[in-house]
PDB file of N, CA, C and O in Angstrom:
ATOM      1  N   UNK A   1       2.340  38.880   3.116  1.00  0.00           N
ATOM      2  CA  UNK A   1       1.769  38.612   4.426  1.00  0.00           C
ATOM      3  C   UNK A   1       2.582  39.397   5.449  1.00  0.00           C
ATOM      4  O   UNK A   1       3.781  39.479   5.180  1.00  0.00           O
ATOM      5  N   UNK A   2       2.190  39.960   6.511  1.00  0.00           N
ATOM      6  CA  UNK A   2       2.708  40.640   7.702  1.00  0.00           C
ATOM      7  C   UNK A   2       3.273  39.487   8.545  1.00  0.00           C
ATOM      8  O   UNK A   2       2.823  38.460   9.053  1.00  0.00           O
ATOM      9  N   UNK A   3       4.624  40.202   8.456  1.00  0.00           N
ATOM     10  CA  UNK A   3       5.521  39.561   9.465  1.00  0.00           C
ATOM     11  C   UNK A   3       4.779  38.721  10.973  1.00  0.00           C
ATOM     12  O   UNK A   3       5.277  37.708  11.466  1.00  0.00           O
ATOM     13  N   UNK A   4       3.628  39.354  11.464  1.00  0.00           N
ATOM     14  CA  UNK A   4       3.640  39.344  12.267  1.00  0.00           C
ATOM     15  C   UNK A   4       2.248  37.950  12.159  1.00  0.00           C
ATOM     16  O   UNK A   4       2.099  36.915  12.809  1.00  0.00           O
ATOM     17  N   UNK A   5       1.667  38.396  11.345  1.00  0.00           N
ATOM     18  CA  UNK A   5       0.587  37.136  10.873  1.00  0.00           C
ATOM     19  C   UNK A   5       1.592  36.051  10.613  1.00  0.00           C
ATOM     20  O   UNK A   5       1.344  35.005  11.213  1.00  0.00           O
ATOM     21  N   UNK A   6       2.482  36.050   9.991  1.00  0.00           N
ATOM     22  CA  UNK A   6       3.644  34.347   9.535  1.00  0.00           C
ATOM     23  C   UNK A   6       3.912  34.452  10.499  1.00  0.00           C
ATOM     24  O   UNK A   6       3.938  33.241  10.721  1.00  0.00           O
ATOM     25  N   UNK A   7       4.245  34.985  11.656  1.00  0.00           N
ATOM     26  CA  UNK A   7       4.989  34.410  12.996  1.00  0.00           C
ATOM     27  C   UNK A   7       3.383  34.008  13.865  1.00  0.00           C
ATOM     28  O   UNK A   7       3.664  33.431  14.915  1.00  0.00           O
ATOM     29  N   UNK A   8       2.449  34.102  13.760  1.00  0.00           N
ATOM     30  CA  UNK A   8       1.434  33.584  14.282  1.00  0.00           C
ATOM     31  C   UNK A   8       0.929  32.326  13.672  1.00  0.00           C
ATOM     32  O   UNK A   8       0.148  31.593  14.279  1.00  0.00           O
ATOM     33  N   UNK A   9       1.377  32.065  12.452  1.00  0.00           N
ATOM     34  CA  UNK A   9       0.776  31.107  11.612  1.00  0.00           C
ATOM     35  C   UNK A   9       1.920  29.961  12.193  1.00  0.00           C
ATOM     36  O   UNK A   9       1.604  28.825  12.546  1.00  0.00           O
ATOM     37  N   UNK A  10       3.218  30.469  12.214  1.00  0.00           N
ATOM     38  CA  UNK A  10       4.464  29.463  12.408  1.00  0.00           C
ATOM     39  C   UNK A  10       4.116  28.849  13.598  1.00  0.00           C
ATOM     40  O   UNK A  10       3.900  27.648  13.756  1.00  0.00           O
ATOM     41  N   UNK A  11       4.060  29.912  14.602  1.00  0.00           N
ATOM     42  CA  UNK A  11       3.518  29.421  16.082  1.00  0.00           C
ATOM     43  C   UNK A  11       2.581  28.555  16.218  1.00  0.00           C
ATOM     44  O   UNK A  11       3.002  27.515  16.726  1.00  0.00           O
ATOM     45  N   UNK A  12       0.894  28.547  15.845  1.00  0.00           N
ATOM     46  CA  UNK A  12       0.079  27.481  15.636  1.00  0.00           C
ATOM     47  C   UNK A  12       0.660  26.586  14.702  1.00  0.00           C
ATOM     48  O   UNK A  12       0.318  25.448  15.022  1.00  0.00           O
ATOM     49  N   UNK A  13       1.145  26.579  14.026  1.00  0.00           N
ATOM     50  CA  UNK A  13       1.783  25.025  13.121  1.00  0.00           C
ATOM     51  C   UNK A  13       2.503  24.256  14.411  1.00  0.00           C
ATOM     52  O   UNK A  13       2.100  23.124  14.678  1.00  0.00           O
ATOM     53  N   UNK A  14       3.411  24.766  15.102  1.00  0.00           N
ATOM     54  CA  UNK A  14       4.301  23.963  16.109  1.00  0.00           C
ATOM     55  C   UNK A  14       3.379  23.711  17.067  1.00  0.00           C
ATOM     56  O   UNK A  14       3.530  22.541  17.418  1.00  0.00           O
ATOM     57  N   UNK A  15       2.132  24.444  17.912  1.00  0.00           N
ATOM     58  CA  UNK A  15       1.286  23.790  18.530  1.00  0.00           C
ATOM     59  C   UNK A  15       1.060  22.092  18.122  1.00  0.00           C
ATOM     60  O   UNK A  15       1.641  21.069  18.485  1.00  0.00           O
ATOM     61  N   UNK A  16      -0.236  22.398  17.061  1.00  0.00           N
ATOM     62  CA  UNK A  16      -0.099  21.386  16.396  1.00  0.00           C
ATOM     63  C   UNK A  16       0.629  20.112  16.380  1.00  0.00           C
ATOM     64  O   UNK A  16       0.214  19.011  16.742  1.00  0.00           O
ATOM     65  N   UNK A  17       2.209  20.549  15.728  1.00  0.00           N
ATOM     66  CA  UNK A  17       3.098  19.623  15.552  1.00  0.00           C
ATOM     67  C   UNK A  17       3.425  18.948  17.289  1.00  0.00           C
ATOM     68  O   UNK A  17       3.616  17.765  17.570  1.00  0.00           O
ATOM     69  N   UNK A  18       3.409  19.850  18.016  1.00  0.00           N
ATOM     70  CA  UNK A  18       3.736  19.305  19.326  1.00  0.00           C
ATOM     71  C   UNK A  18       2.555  18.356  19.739  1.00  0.00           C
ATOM     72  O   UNK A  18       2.902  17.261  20.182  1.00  0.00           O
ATOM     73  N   UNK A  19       1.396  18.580  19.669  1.00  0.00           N
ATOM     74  CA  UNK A  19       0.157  17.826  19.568  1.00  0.00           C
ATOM     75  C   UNK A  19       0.070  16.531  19.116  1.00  0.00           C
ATOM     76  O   UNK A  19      -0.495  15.583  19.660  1.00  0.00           O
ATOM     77  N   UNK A  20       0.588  16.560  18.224  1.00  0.00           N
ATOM     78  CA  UNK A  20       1.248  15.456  17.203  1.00  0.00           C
ATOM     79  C   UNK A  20       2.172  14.379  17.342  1.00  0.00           C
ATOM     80  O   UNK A  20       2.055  13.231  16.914  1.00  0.00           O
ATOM     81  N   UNK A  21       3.261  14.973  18.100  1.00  0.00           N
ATOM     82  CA  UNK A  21       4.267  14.509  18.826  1.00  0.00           C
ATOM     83  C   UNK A  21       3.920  13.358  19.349  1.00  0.00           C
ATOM     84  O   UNK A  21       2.792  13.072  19.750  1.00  0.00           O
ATOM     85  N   UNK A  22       4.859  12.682  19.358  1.00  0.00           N
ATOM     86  CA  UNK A  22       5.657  11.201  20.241  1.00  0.00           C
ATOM     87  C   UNK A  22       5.191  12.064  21.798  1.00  0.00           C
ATOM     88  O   UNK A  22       5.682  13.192  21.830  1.00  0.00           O
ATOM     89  N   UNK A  23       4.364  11.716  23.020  1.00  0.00           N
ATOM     90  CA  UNK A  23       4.027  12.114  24.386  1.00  0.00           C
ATOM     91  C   UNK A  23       3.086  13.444  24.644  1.00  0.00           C
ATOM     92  O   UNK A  23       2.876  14.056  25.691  1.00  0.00           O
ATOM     93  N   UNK A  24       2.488  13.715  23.009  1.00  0.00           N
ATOM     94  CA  UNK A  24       1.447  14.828  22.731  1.00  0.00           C
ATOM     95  C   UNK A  24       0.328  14.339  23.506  1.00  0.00           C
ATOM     96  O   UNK A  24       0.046  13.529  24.389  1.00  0.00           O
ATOM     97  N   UNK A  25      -0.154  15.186  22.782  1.00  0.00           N
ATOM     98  CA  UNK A  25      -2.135  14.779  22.807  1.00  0.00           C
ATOM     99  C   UNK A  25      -2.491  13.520  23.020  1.00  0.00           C
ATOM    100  O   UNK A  25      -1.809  13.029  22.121  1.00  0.00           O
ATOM    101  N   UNK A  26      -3.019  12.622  23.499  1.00  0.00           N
ATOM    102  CA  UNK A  26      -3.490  11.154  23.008  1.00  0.00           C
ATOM    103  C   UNK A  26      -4.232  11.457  21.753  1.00  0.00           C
ATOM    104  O   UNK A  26      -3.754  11.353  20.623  1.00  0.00           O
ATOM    105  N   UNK A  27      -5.750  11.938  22.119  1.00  0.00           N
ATOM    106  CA  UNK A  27      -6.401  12.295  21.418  1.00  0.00           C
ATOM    107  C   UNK A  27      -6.036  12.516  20.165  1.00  0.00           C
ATOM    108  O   UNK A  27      -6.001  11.671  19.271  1.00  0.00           O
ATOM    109  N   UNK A  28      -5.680  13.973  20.060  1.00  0.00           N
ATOM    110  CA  UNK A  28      -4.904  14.554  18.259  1.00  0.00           C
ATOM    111  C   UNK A  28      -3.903  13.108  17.724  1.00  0.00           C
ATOM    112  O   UNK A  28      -4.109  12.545  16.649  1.00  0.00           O
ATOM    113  N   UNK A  29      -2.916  12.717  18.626  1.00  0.00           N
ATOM    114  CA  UNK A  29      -2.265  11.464  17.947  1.00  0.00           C
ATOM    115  C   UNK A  29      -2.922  10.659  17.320  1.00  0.00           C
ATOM    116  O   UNK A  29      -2.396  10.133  16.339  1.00  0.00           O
ATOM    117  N   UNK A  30      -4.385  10.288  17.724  1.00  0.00           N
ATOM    118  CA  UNK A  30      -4.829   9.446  17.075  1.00  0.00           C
ATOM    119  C   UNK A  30      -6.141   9.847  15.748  1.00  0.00           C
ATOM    120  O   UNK A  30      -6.813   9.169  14.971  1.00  0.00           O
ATOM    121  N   UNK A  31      -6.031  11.008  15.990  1.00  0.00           N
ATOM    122  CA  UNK A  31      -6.883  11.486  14.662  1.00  0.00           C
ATOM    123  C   UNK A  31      -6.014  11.146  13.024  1.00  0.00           C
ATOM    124  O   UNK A  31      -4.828  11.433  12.860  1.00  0.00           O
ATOM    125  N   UNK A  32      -6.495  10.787  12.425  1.00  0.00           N
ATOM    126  CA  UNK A  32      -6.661  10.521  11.266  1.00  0.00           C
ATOM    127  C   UNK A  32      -7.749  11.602   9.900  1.00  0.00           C
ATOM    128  O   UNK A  32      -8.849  12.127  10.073  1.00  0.00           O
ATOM    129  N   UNK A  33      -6.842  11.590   8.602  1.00  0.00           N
ATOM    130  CA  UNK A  33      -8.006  12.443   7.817  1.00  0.00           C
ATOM    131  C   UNK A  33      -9.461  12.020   7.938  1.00  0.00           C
ATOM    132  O   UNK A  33     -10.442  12.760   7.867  1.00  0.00           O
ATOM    133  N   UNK A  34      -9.443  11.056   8.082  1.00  0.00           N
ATOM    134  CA  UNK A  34     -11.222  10.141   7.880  1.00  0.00           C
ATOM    135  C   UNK A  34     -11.609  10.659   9.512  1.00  0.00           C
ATOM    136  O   UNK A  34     -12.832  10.755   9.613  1.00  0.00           O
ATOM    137  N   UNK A  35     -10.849  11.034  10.878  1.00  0.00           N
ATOM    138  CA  UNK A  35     -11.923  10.912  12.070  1.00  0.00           C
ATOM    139  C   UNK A  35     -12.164  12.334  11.999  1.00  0.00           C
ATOM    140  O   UNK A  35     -13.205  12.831  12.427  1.00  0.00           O
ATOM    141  N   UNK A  36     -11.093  13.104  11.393  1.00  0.00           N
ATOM    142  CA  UNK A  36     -11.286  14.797  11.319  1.00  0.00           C
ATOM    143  C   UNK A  36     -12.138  15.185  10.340  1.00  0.00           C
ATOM    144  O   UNK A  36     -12.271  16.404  10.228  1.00  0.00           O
ATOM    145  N   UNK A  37     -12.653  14.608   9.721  1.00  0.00           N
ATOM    146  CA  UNK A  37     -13.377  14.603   8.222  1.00  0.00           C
ATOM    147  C   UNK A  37     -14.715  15.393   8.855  1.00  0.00           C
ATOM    148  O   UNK A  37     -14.941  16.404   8.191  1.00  0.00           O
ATOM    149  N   UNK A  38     -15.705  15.201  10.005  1.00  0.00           N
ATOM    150  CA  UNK A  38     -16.927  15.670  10.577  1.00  0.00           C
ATOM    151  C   UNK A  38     -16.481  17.304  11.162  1.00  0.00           C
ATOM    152  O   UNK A  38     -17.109  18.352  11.013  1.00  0.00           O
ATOM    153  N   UNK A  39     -15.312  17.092  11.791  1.00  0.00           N
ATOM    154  CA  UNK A  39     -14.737  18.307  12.471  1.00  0.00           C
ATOM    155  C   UNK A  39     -14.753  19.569  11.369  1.00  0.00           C
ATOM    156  O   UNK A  39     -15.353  20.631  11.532  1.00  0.00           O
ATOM    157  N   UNK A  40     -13.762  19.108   9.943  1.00  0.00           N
ATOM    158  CA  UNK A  40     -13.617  19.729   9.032  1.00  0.00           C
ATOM    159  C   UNK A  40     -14.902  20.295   8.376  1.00  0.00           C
ATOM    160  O   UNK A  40     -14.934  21.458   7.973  1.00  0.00           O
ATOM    161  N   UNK A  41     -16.187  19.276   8.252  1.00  0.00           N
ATOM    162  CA  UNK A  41     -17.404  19.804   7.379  1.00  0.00           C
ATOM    163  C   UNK A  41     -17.760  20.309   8.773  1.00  0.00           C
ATOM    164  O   UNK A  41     -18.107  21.161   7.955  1.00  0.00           O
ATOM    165  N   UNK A  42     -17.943  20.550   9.604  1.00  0.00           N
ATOM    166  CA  UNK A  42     -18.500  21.364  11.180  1.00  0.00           C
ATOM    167  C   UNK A  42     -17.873  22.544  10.830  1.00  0.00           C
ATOM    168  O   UNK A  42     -18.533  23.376  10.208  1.00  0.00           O
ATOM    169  N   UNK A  43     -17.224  22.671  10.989  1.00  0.00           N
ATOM    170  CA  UNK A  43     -16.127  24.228  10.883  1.00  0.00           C
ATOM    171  C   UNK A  43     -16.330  24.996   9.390  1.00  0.00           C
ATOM    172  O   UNK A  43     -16.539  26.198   9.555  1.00  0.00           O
ATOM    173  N   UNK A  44     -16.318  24.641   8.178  1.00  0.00           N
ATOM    174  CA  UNK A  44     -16.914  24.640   6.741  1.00  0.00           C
ATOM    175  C   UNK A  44     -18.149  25.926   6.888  1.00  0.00           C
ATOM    176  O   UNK A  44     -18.324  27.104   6.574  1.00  0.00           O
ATOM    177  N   UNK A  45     -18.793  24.863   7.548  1.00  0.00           N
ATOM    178  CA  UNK A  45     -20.350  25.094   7.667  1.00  0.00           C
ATOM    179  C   UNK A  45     -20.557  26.444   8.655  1.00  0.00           C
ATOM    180  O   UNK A  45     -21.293  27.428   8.588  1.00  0.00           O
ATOM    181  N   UNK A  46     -19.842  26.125   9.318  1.00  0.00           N
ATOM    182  CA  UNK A  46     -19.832  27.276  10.315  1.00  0.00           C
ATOM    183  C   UNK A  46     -19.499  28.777   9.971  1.00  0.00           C
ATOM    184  O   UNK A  46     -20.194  29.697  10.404  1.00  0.00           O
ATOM    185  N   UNK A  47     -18.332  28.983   9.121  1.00  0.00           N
ATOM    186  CA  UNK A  47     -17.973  29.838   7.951  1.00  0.00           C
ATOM    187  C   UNK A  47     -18.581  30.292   7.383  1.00  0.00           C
ATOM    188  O   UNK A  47     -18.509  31.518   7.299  1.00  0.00           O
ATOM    189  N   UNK A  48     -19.710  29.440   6.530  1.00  0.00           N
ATOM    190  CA  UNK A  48     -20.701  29.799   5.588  1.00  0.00           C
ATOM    191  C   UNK A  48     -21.752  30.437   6.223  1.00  0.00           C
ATOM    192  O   UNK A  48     -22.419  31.341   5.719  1.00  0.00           O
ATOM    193  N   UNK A  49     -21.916  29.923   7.435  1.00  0.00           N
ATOM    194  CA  UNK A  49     -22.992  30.621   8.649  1.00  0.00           C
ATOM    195  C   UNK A  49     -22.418  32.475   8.761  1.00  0.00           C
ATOM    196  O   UNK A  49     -23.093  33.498   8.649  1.00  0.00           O
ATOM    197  N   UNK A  50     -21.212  32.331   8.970  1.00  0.00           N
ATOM    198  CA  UNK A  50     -20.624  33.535   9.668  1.00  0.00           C
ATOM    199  C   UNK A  50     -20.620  34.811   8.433  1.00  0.00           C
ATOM    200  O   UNK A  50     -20.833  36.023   8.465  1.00  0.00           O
ATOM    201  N   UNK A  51     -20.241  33.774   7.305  1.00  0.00           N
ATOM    202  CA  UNK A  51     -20.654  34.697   5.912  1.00  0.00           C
ATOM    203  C   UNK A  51     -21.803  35.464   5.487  1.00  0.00           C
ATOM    204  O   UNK A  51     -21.811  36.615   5.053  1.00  0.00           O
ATOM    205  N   UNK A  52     -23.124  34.385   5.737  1.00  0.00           N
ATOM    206  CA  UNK A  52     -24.257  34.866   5.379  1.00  0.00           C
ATOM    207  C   UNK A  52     -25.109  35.691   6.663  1.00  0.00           C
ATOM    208  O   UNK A  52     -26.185  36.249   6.451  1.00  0.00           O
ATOM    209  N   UNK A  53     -24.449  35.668   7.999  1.00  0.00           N
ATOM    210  CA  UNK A  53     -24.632  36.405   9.164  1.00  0.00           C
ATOM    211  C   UNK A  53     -24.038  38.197   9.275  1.00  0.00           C
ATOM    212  O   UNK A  53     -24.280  39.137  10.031  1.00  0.00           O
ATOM    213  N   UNK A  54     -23.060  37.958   7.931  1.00  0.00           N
ATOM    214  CA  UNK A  54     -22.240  39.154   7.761  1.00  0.00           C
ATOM    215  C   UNK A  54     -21.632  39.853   8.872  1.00  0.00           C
ATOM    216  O   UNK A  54     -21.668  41.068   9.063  1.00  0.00           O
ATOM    217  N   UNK A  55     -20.958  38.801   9.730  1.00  0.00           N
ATOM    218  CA  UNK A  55     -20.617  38.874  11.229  1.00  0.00           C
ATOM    219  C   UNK A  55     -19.106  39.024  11.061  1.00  0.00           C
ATOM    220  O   UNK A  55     -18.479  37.987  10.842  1.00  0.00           O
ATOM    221  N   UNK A  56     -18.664  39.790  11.110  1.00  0.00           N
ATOM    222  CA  UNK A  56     -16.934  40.139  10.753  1.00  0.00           C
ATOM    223  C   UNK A  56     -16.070  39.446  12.214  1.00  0.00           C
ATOM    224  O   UNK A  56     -14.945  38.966  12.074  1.00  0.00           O
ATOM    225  N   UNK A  57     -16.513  39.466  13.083  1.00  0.00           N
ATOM    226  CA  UNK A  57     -16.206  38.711  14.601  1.00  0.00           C
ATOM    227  C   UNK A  57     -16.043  37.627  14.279  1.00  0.00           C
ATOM    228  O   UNK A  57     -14.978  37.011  14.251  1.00  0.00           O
ATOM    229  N   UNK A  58     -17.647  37.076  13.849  1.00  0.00           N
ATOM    230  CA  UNK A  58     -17.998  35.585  14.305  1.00  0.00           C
ATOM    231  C   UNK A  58     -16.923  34.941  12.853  1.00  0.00           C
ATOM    232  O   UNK A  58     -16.374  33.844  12.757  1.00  0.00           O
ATOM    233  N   UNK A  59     -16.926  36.085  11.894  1.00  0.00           N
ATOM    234  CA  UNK A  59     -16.138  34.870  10.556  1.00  0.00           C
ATOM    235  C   UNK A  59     -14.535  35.049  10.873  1.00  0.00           C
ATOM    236  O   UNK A  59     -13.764  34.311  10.260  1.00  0.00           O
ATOM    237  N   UNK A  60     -14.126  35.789  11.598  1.00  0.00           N
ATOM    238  CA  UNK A  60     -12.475  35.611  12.072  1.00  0.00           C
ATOM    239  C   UNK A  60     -12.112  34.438  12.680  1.00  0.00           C
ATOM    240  O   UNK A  60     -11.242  33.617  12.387  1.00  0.00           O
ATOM    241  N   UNK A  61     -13.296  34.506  14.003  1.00  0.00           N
ATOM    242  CA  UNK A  61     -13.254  33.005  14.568  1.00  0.00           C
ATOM    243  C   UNK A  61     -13.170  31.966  14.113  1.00  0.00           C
ATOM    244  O   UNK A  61     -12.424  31.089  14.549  1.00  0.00           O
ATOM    245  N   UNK A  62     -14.076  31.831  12.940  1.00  0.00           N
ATOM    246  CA  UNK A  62     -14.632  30.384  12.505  1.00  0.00           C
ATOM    247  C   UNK A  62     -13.569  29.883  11.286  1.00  0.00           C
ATOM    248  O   UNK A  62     -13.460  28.693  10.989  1.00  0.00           O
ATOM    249  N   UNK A  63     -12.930  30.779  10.733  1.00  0.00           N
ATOM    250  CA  UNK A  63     -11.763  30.906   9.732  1.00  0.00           C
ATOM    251  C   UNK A  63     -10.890  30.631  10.701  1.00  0.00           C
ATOM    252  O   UNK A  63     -10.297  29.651  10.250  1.00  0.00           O
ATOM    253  N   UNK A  64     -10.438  30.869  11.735  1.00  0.00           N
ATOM    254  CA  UNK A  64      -9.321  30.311  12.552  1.00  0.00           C
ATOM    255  C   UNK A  64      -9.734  29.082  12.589  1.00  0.00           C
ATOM    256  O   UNK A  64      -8.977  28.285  12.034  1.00  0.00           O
ATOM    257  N   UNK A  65     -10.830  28.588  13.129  1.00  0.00           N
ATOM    258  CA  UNK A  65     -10.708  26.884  13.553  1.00  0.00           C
ATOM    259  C   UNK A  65     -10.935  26.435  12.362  1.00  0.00           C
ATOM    260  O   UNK A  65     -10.607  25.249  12.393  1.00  0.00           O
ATOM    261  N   UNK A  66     -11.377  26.754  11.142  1.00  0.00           N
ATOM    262  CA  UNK A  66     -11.145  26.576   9.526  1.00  0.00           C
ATOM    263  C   UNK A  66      -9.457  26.256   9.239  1.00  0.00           C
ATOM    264  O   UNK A  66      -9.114  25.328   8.507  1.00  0.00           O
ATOM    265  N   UNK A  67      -8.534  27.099   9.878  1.00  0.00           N
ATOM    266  CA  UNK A  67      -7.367  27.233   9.745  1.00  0.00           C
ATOM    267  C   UNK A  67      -6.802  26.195  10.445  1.00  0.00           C
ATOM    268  O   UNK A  67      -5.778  25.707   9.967  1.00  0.00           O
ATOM    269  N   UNK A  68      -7.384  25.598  11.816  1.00  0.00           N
ATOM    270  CA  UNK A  68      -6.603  24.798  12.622  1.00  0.00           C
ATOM    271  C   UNK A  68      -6.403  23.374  11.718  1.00  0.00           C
ATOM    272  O   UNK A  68      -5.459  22.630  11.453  1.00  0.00           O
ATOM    273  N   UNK A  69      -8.018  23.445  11.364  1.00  0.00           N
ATOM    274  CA  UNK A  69      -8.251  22.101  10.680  1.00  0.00           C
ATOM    275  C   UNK A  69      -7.369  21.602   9.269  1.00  0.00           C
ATOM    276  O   UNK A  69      -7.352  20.426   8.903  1.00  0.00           O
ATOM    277  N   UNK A  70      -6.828  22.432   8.733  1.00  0.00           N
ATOM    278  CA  UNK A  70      -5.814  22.946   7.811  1.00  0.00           C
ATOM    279  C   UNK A  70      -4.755  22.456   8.122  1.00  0.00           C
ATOM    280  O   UNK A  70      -4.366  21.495   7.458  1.00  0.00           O
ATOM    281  N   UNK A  71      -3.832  23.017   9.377  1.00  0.00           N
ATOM    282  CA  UNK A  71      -2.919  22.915   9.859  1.00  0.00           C
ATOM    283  C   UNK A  71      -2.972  21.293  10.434  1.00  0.00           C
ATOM    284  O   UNK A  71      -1.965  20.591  10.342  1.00  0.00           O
ATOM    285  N   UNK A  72      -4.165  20.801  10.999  1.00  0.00           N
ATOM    286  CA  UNK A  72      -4.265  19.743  11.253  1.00  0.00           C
ATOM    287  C   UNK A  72      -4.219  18.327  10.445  1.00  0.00           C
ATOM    288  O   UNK A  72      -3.808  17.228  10.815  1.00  0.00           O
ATOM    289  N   UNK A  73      -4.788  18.748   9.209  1.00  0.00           N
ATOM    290  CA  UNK A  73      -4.418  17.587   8.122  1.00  0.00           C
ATOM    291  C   UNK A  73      -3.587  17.647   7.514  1.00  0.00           C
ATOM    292  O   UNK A  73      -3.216  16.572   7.044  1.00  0.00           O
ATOM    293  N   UNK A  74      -2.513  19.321   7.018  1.00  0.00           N
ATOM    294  CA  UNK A  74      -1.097  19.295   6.603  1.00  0.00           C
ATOM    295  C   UNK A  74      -0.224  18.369   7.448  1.00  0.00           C
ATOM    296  O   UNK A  74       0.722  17.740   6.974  1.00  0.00           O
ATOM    297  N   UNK A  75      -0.685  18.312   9.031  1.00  0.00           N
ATOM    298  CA  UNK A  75       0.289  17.597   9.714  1.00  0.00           C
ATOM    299  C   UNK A  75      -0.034  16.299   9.778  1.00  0.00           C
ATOM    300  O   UNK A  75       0.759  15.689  10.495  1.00  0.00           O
ATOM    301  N   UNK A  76      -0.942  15.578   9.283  1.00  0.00           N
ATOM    302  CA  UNK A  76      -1.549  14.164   9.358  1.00  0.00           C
ATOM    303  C   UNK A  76      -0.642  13.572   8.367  1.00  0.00           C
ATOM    304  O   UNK A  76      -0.056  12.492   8.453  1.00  0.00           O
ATOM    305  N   UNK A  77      -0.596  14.763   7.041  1.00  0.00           N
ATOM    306  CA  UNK A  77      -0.061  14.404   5.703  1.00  0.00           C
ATOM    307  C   UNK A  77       1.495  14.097   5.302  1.00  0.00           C
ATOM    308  O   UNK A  77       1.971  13.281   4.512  1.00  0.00           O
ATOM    309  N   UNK A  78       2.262  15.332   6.385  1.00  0.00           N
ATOM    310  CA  UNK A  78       3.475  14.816   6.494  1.00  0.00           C
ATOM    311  C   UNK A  78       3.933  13.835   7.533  1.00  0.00           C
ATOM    312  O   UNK A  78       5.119  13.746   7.851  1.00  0.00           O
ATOM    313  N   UNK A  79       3.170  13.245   7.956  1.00  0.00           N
ATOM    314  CA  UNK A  79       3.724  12.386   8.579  1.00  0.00           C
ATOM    315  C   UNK A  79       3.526  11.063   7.794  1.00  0.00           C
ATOM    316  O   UNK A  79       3.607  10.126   8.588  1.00  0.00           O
ATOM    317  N   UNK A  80       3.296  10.642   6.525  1.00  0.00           N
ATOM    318  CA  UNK A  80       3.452   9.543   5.934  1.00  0.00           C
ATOM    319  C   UNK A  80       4.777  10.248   4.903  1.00  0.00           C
ATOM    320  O   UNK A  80       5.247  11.321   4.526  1.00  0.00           O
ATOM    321  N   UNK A  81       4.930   8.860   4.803  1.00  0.00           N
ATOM    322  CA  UNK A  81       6.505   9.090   3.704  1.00  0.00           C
ATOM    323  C   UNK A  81       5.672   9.607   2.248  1.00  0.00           C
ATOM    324  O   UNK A  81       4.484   9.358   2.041  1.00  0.00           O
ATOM    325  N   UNK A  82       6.372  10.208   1.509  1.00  0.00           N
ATOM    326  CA  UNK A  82       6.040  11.280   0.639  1.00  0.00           C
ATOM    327  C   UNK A  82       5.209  12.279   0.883  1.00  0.00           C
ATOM    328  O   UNK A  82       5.244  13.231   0.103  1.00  0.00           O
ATOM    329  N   UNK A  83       4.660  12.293   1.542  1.00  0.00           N
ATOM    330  CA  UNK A  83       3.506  13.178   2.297  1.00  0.00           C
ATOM    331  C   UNK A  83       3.785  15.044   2.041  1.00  0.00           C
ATOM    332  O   UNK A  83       4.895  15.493   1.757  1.00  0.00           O
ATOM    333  N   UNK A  84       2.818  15.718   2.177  1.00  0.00           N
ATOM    334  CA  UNK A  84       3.322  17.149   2.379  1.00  0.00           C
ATOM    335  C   UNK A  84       3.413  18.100   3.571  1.00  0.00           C
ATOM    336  O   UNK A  84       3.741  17.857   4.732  1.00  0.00           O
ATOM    337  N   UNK A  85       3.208  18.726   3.254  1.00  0.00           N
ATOM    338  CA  UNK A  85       3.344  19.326   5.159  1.00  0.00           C
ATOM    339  C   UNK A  85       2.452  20.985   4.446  1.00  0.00           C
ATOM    340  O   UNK A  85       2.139  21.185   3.272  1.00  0.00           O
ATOM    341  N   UNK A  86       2.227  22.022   5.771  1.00  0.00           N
ATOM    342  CA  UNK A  86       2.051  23.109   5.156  1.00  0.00           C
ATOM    343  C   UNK A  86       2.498  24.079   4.329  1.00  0.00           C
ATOM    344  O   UNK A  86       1.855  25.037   3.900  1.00  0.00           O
ATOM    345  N   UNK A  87       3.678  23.781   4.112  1.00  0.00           N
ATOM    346  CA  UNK A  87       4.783  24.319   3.504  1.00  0.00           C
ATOM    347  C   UNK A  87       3.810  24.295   1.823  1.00  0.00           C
ATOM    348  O   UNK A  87       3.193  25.092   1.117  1.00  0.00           O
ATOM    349  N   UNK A  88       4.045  23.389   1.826  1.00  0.00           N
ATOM    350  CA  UNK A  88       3.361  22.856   0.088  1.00  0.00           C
ATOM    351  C   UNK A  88       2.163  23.080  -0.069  1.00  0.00           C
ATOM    352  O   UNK A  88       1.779  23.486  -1.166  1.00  0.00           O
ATOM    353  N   UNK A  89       1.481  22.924   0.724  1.00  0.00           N
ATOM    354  CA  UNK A  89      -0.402  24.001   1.146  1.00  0.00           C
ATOM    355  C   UNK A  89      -0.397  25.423   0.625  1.00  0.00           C
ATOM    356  O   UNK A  89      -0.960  25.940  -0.340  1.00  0.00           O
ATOM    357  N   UNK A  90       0.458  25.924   1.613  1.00  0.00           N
ATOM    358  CA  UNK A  90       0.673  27.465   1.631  1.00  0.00           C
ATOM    359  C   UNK A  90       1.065  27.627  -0.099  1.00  0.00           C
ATOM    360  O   UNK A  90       1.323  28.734  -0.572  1.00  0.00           O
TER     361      UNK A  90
END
């Protein structure tokens, strides 16, 4: 991977994690795998759209918020005890 893609990937993980945070987001604090579960098949779907559109734009986009949602349940996950984080994803 390019240096420069892992320092973009690192950067959105700490978004996230700050999101997450003790005085974050309300919102994101209170998401759970089960309320992100619609978000996740929304974004999925959207992908598959961008695939069969053969839209090289529209599927960068939709693979990013594919990616957030990623980043978003790695961080749901480490936050229970034994849990994983992206680290163990990746």
């Amino acid at each position: 991977m390019r240096e420069e893609a892992a320092e973009s990937l690192r950067r959105l993980n700490e978004v996230v994690e700050r999101l997450r945070a003790p005085g974050g987001c309300p919102w994101d604090r209170a998401q759970t795998h089960r309320s992100l579960r619609p978000y996740l098949l929304e974004e999925t779907y959207e992908v598959l759209e961008a695939i069969d559109l053969d839209g090289s734009e529209t599927l960068r986009e939709e693979l990013g918020d594919l990616l957030l949602q990623v980043l978003m349940h790695s961080a749901i996950a480490a936050e229970r005890d034994g849990g994983f984080d992206i680290g163990d994803v990746a």
